[in-house]
C-alpha positions in Angstrom: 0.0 0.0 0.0 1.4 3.5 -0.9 0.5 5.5 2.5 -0.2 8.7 0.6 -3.3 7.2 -1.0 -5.1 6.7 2.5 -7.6 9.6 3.4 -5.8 12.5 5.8 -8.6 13.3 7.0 -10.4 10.1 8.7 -10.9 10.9 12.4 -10.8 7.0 13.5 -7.2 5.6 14.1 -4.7 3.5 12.4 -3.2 0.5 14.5 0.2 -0.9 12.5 0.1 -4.7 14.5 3.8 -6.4 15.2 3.5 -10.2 14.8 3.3 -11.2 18.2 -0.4 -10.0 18.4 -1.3 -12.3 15.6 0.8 -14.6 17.1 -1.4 -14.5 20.5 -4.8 -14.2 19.2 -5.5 -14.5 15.6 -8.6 -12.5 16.1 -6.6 -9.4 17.1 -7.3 -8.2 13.0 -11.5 -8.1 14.4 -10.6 -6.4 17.3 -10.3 -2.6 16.8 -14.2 -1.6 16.0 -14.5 1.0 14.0 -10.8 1.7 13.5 -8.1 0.4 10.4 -6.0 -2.3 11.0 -2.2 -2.0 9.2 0.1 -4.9 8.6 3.7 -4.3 7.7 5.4 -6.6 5.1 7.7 -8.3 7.8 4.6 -9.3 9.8 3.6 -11.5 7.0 7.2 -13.0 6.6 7.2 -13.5 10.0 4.3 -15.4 10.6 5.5 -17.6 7.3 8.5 -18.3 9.3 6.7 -19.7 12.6 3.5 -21.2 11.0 5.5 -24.7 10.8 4.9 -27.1 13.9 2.2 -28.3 16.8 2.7 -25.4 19.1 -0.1 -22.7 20.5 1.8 -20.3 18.5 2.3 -22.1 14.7 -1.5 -22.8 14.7 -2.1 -19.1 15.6 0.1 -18.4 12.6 -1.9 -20.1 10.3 -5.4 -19.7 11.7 -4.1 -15.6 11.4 -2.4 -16.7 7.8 -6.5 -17.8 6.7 -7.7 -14.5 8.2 -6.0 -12.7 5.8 -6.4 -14.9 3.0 -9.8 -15.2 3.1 -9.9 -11.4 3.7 -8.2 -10.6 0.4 -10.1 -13.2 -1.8 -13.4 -12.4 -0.6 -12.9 -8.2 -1.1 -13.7 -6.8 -3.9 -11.4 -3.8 -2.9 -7.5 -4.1 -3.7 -4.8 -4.0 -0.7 -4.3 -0.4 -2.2 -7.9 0.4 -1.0 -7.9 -1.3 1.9 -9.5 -4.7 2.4 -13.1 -4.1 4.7 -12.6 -6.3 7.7 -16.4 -7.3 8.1 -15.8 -9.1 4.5 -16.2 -12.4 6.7 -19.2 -11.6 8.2 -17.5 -9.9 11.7 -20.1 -7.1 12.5 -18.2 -5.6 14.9 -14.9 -4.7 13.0 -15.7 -1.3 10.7 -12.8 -0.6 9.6 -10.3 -1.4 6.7 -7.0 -3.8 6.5 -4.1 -2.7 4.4 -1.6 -4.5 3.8 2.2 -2.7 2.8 3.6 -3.3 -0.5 7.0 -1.7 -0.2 9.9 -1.9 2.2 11.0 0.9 4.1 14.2 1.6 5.8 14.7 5.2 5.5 12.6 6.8 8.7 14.7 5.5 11.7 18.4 6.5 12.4 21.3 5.0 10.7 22.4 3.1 13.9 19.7 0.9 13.7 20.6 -2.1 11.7 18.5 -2.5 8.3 16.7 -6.1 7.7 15.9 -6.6 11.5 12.1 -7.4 11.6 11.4 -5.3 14.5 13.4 -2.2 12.9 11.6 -2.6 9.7 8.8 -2.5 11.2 9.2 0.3 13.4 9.9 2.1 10.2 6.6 1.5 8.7 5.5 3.1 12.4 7.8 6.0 11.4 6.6 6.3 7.6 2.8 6.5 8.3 3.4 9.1 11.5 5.2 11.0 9.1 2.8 10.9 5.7 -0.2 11.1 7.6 0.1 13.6 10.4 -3.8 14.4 11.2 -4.5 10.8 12.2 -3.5 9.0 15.5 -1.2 6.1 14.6 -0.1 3.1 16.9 2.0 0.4 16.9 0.4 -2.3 18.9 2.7 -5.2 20.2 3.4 -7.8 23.2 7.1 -7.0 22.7 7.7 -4.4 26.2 11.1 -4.1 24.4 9.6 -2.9 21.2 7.3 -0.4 22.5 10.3 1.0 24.3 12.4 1.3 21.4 8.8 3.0 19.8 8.7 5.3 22.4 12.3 6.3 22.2 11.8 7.0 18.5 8.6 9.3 19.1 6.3 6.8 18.0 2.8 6.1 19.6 2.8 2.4 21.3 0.5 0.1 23.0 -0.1 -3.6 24.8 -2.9 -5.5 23.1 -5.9 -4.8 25.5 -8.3 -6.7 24.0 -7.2 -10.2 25.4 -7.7 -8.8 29.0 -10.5 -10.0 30.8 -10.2 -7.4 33.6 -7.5 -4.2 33.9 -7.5 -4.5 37.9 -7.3 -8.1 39.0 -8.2 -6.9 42.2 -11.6 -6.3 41.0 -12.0 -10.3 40.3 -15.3 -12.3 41.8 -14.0 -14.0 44.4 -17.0 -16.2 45.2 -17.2 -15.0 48.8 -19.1 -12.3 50.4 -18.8 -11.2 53.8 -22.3 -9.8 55.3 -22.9 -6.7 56.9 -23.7 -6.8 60.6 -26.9 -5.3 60.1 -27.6 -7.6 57.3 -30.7 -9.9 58.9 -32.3 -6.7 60.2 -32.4 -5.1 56.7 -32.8 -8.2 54.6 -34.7 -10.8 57.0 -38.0 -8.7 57.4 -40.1 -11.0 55.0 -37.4 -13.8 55.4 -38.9 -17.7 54.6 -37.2 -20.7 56.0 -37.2 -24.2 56.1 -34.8 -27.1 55.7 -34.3 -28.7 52.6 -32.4 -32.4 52.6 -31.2 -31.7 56.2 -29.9 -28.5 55.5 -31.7 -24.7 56.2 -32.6 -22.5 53.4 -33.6 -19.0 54.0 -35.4 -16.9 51.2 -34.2 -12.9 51.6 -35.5 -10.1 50.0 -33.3 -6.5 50.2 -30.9 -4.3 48.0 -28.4 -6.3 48.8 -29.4 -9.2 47.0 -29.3 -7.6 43.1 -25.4 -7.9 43.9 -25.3 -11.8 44.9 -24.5 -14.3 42.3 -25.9 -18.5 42.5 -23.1 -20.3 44.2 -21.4 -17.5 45.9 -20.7 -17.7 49.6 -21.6 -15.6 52.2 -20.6 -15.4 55.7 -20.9 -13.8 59.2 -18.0 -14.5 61.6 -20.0 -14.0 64.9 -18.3 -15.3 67.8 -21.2 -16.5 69.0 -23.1 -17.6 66.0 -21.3 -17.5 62.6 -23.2 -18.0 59.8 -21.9 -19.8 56.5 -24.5 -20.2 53.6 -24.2 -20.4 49.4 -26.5 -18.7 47.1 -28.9 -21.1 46.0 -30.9 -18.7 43.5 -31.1 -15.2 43.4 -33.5 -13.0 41.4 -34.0 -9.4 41.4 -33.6 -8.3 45.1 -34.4 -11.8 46.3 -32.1 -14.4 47.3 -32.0 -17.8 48.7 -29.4 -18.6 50.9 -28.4 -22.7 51.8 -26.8 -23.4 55.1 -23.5 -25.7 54.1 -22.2 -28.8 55.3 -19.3 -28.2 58.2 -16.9 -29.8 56.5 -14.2 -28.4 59.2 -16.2 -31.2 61.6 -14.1 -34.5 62.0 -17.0 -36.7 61.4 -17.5 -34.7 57.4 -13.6 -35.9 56.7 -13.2 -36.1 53.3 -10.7 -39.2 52.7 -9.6 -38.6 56.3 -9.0 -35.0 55.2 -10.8 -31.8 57.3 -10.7 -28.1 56.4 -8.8 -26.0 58.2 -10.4 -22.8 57.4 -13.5 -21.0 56.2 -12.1 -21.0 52.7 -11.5 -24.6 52.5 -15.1 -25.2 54.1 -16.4 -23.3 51.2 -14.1 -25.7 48.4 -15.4 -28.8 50.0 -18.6 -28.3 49.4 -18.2 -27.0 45.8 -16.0 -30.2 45.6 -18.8 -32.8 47.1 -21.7 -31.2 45.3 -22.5 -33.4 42.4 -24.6 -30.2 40.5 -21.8 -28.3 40.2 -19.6 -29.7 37.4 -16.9 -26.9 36.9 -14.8 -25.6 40.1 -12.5 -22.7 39.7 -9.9 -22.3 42.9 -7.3 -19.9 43.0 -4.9 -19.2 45.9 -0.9 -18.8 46.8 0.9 -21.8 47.3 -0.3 -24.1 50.5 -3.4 -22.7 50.4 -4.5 -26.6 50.1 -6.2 -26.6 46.3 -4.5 -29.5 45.3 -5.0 -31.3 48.3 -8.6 -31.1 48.9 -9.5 -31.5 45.0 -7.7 -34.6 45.2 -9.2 -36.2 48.3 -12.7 -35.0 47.2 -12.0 -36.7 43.5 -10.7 -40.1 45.5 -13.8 -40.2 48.1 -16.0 -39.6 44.8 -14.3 -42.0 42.6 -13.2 -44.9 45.2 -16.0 -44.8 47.9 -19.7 -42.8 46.6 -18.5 -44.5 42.6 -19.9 -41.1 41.0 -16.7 -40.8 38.3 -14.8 -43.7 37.0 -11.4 -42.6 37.7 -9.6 -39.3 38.2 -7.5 -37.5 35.2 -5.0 -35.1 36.4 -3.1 -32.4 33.9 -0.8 -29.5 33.8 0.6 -26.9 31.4 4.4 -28.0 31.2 6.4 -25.0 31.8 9.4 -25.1 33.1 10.3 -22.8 35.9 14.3 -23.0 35.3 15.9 -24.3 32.7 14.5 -27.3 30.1 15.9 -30.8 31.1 15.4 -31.8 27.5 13.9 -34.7 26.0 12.3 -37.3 28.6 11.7 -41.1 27.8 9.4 -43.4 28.3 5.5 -43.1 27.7 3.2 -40.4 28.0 2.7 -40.9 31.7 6.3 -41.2 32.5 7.2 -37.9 30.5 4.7 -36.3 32.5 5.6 -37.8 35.9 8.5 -34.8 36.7 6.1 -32.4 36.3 3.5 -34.2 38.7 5.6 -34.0 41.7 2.6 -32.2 43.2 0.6 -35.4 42.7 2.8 -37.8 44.4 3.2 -35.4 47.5 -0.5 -34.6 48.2 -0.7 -38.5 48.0 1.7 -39.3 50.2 -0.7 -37.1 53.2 -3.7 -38.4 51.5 -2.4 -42.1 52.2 -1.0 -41.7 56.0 -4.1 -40.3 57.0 -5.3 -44.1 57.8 -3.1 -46.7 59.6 -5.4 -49.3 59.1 -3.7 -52.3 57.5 0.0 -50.8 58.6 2.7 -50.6 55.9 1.0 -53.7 53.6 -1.9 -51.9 53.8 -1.1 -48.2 53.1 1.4 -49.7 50.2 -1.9 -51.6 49.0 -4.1 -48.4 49.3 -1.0 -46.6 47.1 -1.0 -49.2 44.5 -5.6 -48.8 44.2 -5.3 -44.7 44.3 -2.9 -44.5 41.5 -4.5 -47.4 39.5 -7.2 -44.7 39.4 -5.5 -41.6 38.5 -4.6 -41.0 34.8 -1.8 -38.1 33.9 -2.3 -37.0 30.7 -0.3 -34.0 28.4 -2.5 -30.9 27.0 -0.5 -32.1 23.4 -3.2 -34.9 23.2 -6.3 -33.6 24.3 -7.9 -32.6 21.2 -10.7 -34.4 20.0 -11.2 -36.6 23.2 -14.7 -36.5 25.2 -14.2 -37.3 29.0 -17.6 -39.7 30.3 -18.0 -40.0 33.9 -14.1 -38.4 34.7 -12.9 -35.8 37.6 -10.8 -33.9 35.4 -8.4 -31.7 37.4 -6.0 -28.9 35.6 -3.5 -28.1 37.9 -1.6 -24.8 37.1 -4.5 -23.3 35.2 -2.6 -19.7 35.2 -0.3 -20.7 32.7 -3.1 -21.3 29.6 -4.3 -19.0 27.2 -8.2 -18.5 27.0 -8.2 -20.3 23.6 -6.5 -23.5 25.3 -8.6 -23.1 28.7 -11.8 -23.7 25.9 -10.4 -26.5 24.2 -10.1 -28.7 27.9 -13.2 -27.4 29.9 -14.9 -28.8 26.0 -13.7 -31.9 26.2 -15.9 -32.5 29.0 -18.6 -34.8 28.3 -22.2 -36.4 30.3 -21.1 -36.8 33.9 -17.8 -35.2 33.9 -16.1 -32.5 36.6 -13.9 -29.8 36.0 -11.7 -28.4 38.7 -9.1 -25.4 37.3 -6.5 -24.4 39.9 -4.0 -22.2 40.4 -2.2 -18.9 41.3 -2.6 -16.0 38.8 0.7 -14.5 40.9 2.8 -17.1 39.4 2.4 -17.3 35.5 5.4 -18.9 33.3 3.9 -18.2 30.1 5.5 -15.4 27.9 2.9 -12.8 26.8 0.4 -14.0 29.2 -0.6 -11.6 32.3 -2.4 -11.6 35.5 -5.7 -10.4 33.2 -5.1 -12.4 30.2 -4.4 -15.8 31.8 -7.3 -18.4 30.8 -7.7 -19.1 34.3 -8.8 -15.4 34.9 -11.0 -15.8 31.6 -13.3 -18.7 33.1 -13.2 -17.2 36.5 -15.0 -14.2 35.0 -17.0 -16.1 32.0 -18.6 -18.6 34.6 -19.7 -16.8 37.6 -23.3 -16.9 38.1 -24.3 -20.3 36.2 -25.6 -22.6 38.3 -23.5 -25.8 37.6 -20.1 -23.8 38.4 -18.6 -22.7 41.8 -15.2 -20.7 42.6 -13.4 -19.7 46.1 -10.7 -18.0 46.0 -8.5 -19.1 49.0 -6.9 -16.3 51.4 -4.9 -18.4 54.1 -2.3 -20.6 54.0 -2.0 -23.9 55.7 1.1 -26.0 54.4 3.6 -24.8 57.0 4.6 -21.4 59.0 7.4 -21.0 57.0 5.7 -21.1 54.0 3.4 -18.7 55.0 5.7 -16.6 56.1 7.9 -16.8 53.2 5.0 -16.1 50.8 3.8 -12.9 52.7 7.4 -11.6 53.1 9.0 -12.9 49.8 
């Protein structure tokens, strides 16, 4: 495209894209509304060179390769013109995609070395500022080193926003609700109880109750009487509140397992519920996720037979360095990354010493006979009947991959996604962009889902410690 044939005098703005973007999210080109879209020449050379393999990223490559494609076959208008990026049938992208036609190296200092990807780029950046000085032009990129160098030039740059579920992660539901003191007295004047399957329900009406959402729990930490209940239904300014089973109560242990907090009360009996079929828990290291989810999978797949066996998974990113290639099967490559498994198990199975050693070596031998490991690389295509499916160090997956596992769920299935959104591996993914943050915020409210985020650690004082001071 010749930049001196686009109209100085449109008002909306002009977004030149690095690869990366397309790279992350293929839909990025559908993304900017009303504004035009502007791909550099080295973009498509770029996403030529990476579109070979099985990664996250090659199939972005070509999914963002048949964008464009289809784009150009199905206009009418040339790349001179600029391509209308509704051609496919996207009714919220208004604006036009043009695609460069020429090289440019001549708009960035000579120090800068020529045929870099990220220098010719920025030069584009440089050439449309230039040529079309009444319009707002950005580069948008997941490069923080690129929009520095931008920004050093005098160029306009940007993160790609769009992929962001929220800007303040602080504002995340967090499936718990503390209740005012004067709650009953406001709420509780046409109050209806009653006990429902030896448990108390209480039907509320006050303002209060617009804000609550099905399967979030409330509490009142009275020292006399605390109260600990879930949202059964809620409509309009009327709620229904269901007491919960005390699950903190030795004679409620869970595998031989209790909780040891309000938070872990409130997972149990997301956990135990057989309506709710996808558990989200998030929480810092020893918070007990993994531990609970795993005794609550083994009491429901060993002893009440609702799921016939438990499959455990995790995004493998390594925290150091790679190890390289590991042998054996698909289990056994996976086995060094499940070291989480082995030492929740390890609690799990001293919590009985019936039988002594034979026994608990028995017990050992029937759990694990019952738990499956399986890669993310081969979970494509498959339907899960009857399974608890746990994803363990949810953080780390992109939105787009989060989908393609909670799908694979089929009649009679549970989902449990865990992790901490403080501690995420994957490049280009953030704190509001991580696909464990996307189902957190897509599922709240629907009435076969629960989450808790967990506050208090329990594995040991030192880790406590170390994770408050650290």
């Amino acid at each position: 495209m010749n930049a001196r044939k686009t109209s100085p005098e449109k008002t909306t703005k002009l977004f030149v894209l690095d690869t990366n973007v397309l790279m992350h999210d293929p839909t990025s080109l559908f993304r900017f509304e009303e504004h035009d879209v502007y791909l550099p020449m080295f973009v498509l050379e770029e996403l030529d060179n990476n579109k070979k393999g099985m990664t996250e990223v090659a199939r972005n490559a070509r999914q963002a390769s048949r964008f464009l494609d289809n784009l150009v076959s199905q206009s009418e208008d040339t790349i001179e013109q600029g391509v209308a990026l509704d051609a496919l049938g996207n009714k919220n992208a208004t604006g036009r995609l043009y695609l460069q036609t020429e090289f440019i190296t001549h708009e960035l200092p000579e120090n800068l070395a020529n045929g870099k990807a990220d220098n010719a780029i920025l030069a584009v950046v440089a050439h449309m500022h230039k040529h079309q000085p009444k319009r707002q032009v950005a580069l948008v990129s997941k490069d923080i080193n690129m929009r520095i160098k931008a920004r050093a030039l005098g160029l306009s740059a940007q993160d790609y926003f769009n992929d962001k579920v929220l800007e303040d992660t602080d504002l995340l539901y967090a499936g718990t609700r503390e209740l005012p003191a004067d709650f009953w007295e406001t709420h509780g004047k046409d109050m209806k109880s009653g006990t429902q399957a030896s448990q108390t329900f209480y039907t509320i009406k006050g303002p209060l109750c617009r804000d609550m959402m099905v399967n979030e729990f409330v509490y009142q930490d009275n020292a006399d009487s605390p109260f600990y209940a879930v949202v059964a239904a809620q409509k309009d300014d009327t709620a229904t509140l269901l007491t919960l089973t005390d699950y903190t109560h030795s004679k409620n242990a869970i595998w031989g397992i209790t909780a040891r907090n309000r938070e872990q009360n409130f997972v149990m009996n997301l956990l135990m519920n057989p309506e709710i079929d996808f558990v989200t828990l998030l929480g810092q290291a020893g918070t007990g996720k993994t531990l609970l989810t795993l005794a609550a999978g083994l009491m429901q797949v060993l002893e009440h037979k609702i799921y016939s066996e438990i499959i455990m998974t995790r995004v493998t990113v390594s925290v150091g360095e790679d190890i390289g290639f590991l042998p054996g099967t698909e289990e056994e490559k996976m086995s060094p990354w499940m070291g989480a498994l082995d030492d929740n198990l390890d609690v799990l199975n001293q919590s009985s010493d019936e039988g002594g050693e034979w026994g608990r070596a028995a017990t050992r031998d029937l759990i694990r006979s019952r738990i499956k490991i399986k890669s993310l690389n081969f979970m494509r295509g498959r339907t899960f009947l009857n399974k608890f499916l746990i994803i363990d160090e949810a953080q780390n997956l992109t939105p787009k991959q989060m989908k393609t596992l909670i799908t694979r769920a089929g009649p009679g299935t549970k989902v449990v996604c865990m992790g901490n959104i403080a501690q995420i591996d994957t490049p280009y993914l953030t704190e509001g962009s991580s696909g464990l943050t996307y189902v957190v915020d897509r599922f709240k409210g629907w009435a076969h889902s629960g989450h808790v985020t967990l506050q208090r650690g329990e594995r040991s004082r030192l880790a406590d410690h170390a994770g408050e001071v650290l």
